[in-house]
Each structure stands twice: as structure tokens, then as C-alpha cells.
C-alpha positions in Angstrom: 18.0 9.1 18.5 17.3 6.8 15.7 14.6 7.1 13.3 10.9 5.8 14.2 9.2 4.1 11.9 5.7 2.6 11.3 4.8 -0.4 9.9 1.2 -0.9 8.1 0.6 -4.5 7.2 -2.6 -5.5 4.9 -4.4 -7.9 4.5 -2.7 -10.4 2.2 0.7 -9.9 4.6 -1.7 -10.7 8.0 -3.1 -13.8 6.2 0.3 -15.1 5.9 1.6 -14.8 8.9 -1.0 -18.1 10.5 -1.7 -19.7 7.4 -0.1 -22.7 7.0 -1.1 -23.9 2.9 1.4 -24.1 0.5 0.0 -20.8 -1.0 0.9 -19.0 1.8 4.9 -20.1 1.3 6.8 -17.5 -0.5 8.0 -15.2 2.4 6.1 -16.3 5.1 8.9 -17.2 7.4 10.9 -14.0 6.7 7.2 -11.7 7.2 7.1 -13.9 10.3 10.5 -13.2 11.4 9.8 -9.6 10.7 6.3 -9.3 12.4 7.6 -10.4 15.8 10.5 -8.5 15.7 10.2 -4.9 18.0 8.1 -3.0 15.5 5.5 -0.5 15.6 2.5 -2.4 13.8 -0.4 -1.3 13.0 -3.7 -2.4 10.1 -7.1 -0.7 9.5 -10.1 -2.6 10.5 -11.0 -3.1 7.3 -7.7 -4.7 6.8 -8.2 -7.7 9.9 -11.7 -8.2 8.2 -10.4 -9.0 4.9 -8.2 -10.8 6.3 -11.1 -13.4 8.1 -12.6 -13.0 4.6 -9.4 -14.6 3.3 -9.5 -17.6 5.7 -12.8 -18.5 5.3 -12.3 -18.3 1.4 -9.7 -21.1 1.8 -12.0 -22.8 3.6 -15.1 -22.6 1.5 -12.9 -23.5 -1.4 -11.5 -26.7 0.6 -8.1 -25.0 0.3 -8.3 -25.9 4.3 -10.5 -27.9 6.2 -12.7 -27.1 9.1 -10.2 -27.6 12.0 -7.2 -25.3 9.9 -9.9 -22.8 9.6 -10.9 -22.5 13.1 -6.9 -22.6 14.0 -5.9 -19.8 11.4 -8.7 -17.7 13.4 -7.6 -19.0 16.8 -3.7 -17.7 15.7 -5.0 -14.7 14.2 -6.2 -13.1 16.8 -3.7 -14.6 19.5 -0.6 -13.6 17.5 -1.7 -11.8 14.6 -4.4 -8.9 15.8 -3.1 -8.8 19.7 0.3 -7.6 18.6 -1.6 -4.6 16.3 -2.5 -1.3 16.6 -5.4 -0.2 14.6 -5.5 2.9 12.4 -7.4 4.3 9.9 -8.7 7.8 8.4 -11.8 8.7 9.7 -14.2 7.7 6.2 -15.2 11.1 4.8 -16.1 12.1 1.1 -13.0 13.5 0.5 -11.4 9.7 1.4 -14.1 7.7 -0.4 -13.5 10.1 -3.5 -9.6 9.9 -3.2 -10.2 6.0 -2.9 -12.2 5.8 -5.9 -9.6 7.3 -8.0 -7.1 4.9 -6.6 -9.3 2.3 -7.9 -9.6 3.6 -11.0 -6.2 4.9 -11.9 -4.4 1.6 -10.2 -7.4 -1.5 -10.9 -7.3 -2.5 -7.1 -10.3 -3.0 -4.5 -11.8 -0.5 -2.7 -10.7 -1.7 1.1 -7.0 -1.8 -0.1 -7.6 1.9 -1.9 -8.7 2.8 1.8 -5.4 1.2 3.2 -3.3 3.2 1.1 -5.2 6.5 2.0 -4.7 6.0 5.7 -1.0 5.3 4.9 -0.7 7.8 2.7 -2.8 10.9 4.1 -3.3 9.5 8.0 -1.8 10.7 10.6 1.4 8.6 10.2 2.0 10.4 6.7 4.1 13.5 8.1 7.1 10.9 8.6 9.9 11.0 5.9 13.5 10.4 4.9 14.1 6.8 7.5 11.0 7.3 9.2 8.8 7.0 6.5 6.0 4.7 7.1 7.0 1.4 5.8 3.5 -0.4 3.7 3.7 -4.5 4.0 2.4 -6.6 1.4 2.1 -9.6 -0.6 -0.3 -8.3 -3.3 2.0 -6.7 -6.1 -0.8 -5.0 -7.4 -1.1 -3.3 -4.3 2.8 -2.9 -3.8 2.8 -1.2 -7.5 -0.3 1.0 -6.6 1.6 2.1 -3.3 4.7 2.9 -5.1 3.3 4.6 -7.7 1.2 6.8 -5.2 4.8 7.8 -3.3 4.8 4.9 -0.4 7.6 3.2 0.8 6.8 -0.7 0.3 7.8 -3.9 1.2 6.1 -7.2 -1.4 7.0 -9.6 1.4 6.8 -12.5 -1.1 10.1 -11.5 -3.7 12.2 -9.5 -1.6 14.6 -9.2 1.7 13.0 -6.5 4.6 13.9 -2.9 2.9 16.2 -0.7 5.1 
């Protein structure tokens, strides 16, 4: 039998996957081509609400216009959030502490600090060797955080789908 693996996708990979702006461009048909394949996908909560955040951003910042905004939320959740599983550590001291020193030691936000927890310390993290848990994103802070902190990572916008 061949390896299993999990695939946790934040925020700034979800966004791309509907968006259609020019911003959304570098890897966007590759993550697409990799998001609909047969994977095991999952995001936390917090990740599919940053993710709204995100839309409505481009749209309060005219980046998109009323109707793309309604559409990327219309895809979203037809496409995007139907096809995931969500996971997540339960939120406890010991996980708001280890997410503060993620934010401190690698200058990102506290909702992708929690991301990396749940990869990292969730119920997911016992897999190694092939089936480690494969991290999707298109934030390189977040890739270099990840990597630094032992995850395996894909930064969907400057290179191929790792192995």
C-alpha cells in the first residue's frame, strides 16, 4: 500500500483557487490542477474565514467589483470549502502560547501561527517519511515559518507540486 498523505491548504492557497485578478496569477492553475486532483484536503476554520476576509478586501479595495465578489464567495464554497475537511487543534493555552512564539520567532499572524500548530502538533502530525502532511501555500513568509518549524511545504506560487 502506498503512502497516505494529508494536504492542509491556508488561506492564501484557498483564495486562489476562485479568484480570478491578475494577483491571483502565479500558480493558480497548477494549485487548481492540484486541488481537484484525488487528495485528502483539509483547512482550519480559521483558515476559510481568512480566506472571506481576503475577498472582501479585494473588494473594498476595488481590486474586484461587487458582482466578482459575490462570485468568488459563490465558488468558494461550491468548489473550494465543499471539497474540504476541516481540522484544527482544540484552542488551549498550551496552543495560544506555542502560537505566540511562532509569531514572535517567525513575524507572521496569529491565525496562520494557529495553522501551523494544527499541522504541526494535530492529530495529522504522527505521519512521516512519504506520508508526511504536505502544508499548501502561497505566503512565503508562511512557507519559510513552516519549514523552519520541520513541515513539509509546498509555496504554490514558484514551484512544481513536491513529491
Amino acid at each position: 500500500m502506498g503512502a497516505v498523505r494529508i494536504h492542509y491548504f491556508d488561506a492564501s492557497a484557498l483564495v486562489k483557487l476562485v479568484a480570478e485578478d491578475k494577483a491571483e496569477l502565479p500558480g493558480r492553475d497548477q494549485l487548481r490542477a492540484f486541488f481537484f486532483s484525488p487528495i485528502q484536503r483539509y483547512a482550519t476554520s480559521y483558515c476559510i474565514a481568512e480566506a472571506l476576509s481576503a475577498f472582501k478586501l479585494k473588494w473594498l479595495r476595488r481590486d474586484s467589483t461587487e458582482a466578482e465578489y459575490l462570485k468568488n464567495i459563490r465558488e468558494f464554497f461550491r468548489l473550494v470549502v465543499s471539497s474540504l475537511a476541516v481540522d484544527e487543534v482544540p484552542l488551549s493555552l498550551q496552543v495560544q502560547l506555542e502560537a505566540e512564539r511562532l509569531v514572535r520567532e517567525h513575524k507572521i499572524d496569529f491565525i496562520d501561527s494557529i495553522q501551523l500548530v494544527t499541522v504541526l502538533q494535530g492529530r495529522f502530525s504522527v505521519f512521516v517519511r512519504d506520508s508526511q502532511t504536505l502544508f499548501v501555500t502561497a505566503d512565503r513568509r508562511l512557507a519559510n515559518a513552516a519549514r523552519k518549524e520541520g513541515a513539509k511545504v509546498w509555496l504554490c506560487t514558484k514551484a512544481p507540486v513536491p513529491a
